[in-house]
Structure formats: structure tokens, C-alpha cells
N, C-alpha and C positions, 0 to 999 in steps of 0.2 A: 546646718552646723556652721558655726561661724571657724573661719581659717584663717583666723588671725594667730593662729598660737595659743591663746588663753582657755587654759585646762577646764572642762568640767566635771563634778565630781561625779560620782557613780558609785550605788552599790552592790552586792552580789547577796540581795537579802528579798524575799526566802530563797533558802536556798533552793537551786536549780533558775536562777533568777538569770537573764538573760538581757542588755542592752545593748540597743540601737542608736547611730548616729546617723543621718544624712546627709550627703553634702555633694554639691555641684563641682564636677570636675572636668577642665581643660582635656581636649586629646593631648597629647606627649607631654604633659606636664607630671612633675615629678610632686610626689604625695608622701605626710611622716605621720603616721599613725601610732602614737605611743602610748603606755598606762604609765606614770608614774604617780609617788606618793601612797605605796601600796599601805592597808594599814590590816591592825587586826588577820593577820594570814590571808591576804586576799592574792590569790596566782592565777593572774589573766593570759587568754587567749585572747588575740584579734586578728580577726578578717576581715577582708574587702570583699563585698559583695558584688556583685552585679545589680544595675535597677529591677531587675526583676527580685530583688530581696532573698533570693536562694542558693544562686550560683558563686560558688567561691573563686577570684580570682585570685586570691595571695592569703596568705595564712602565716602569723610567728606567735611562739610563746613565750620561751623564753630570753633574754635579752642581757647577754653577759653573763652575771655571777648572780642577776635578780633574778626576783619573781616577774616583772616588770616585760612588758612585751614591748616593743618596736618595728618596725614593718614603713618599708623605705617602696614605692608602689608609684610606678607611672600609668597614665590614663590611657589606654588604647584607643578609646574616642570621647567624646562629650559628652556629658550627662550628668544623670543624678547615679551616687552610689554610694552604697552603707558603708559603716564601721559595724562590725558586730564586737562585740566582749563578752564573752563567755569565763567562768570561771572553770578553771582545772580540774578536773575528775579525777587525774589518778590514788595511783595508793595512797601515794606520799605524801598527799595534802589530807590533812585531818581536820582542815579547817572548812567548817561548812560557810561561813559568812566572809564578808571583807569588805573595803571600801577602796576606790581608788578614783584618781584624777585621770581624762582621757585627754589629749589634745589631738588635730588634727592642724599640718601646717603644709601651703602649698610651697615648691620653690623651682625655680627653672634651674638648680644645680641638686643633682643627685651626690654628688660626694657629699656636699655640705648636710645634708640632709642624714646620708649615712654615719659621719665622723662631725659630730659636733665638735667646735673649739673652746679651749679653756684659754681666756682672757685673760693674764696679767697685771694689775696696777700694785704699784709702790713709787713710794718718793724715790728721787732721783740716788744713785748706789744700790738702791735695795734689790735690782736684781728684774725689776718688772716689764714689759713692753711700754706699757705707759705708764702715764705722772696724774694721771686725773681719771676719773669716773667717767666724765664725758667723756674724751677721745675712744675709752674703751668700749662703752654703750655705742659711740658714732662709726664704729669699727665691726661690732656685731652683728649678726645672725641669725635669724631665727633658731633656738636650740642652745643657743651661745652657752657657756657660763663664763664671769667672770669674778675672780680670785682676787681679793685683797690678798696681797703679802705681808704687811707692817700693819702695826698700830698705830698708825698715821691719821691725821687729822683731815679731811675731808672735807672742805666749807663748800659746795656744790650744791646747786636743786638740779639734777639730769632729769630727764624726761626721756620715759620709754616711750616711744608711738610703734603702730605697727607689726612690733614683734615682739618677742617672746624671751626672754632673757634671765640666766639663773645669777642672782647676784652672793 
């Protein structure tokens, strides 16, 4: 699985439909396992498996006030280990099908990883951290989001590399 950030989608069709991701992880490095972009009633589970494909070592479902899971997960050693996604069985979901986006992103800070930040830009009075698209992209984090404030005009080509960033 590639750990650059960049979501892949997934569905939860037919139901009882179950997906797997693998991916190569560092010992003590820090792991963000998230579903977003949930559509159609889709309400994930995700776990980290062990290589042996069975063994659970972390499990979350719910994430805030979403359906949307996130799971913040350090390697205890090296190796290969799954993402599972399962969708939600209980009552309260009446939706049998769904579709969502997975990402997987490694980072040697676990706060960042836990508390994404929400980036600022607005022209100068408007209230914002920065003045331009760049400085705030050059500023970001895997997870980031950043926030136009104004209806401001913007003449920039930024270029995302690397990471993962909500505009």
C-alpha cells in the first residue's frame, strides 16, 4: 500500500464485503489509518492486523461525530501489516452497502498525526496565517487542511509532492 497519503477508494458491496490493505511498516514509527469520503451510508471499522493477517493490534470505529474511522498506531517492529475495513453491523446502521476512501500515512510525530491542522490563507487584514497558497502548502502536513478565508484572488501554480493535504 502505498504511504504517501493518497486515498484509495473502497467498497463495502456485497454486503458482508470485507477489505484489505498492506503495507510495510517501520518499528516505532507512528501510523494514520483513516476512511474518509464516506458515501451512500457506508460506517467503517478499521484494524491493524498483524502479518499473520488475523491478529488484531488496534481497532477504531468511530471518529468524532462521523461514520469515518481513524486509528493513530505505532509499529512495534518491522514488517509487513494489514489495514482491515470492515463495515458496521450494528442496529443502527440500515445501510447494507457504501463506498469510501482509505488512506494510510506514515510520520515520526504522533500528535500530528492524531490533531490535524487547519491552515489559514487570506490576503493581508483578513485575519489568516499566511498570504499565499504556497507558504501554506510549504507549511503542511500530512492530514493538513487548509482554509481559504476571502474571496481573494490567488495567481499561484503550488505543487503538492509528498503529502496529503485538504484544500
Amino acid at each position: 500500500f502505498n504511504l504517501s497519503g493518497q486515498e484509495k477508494h473502497h467498497t463495502h458491496y456485497p454486503a458482508g464485503d470485507v477489505d484489505y490493505a498492506a503495507f510495510n511498516a517501520t518499528s516505532g514509527k507512528n501510523y494514520l489509518a483513516e476512511s474518509t469520503n464516506l458515501f451512500d451510508g457506508a460506517d467503517t471499522i478499521l484494524e491493524v492486523l498483524a502479518g499473520d493477517g488475523t491478529t488484531v493490534l488496534a481497532s477504531n470505529d468511530d471518529f468524532g461525530t462521523t461514520k469515518a474511522s481513524r486509528l493513530v498506531w505505532t509499529a512495534p517492529s518491522s514488517g509487513k501489516y494489514f489495514v482491515r475495513a470492515r463495515r458496521f453491523d450494528g442496529v443502527a446502521n440500515f445501510a447494507r452497502y457504501g463506498s469510501y476512501d482509505l488512506r494510510i500515512i506514515e510520520s515520526s510525530n504522533p500528535f500530528k498525526l492524531a490533531l490535524p491542522e487547519t491552515l489559514t490563507v487570506s490576503q493581508p487584514g483578513q485575519g489568516g496565517r499566511f498570504q499565499t497558497l504556497t507558504e501554506a502548502l510549504a507549511a503542511a502536513s500530512n492530514g493538513d487542511t487548509i482554509q481559504i478565508l476571502d474571496n481573494g484572488t490567488y495567481a499561484e501554480s503550488p505543487t503538492i509532492s509528498g503529502k496529503s493535504v485538504t484544500l
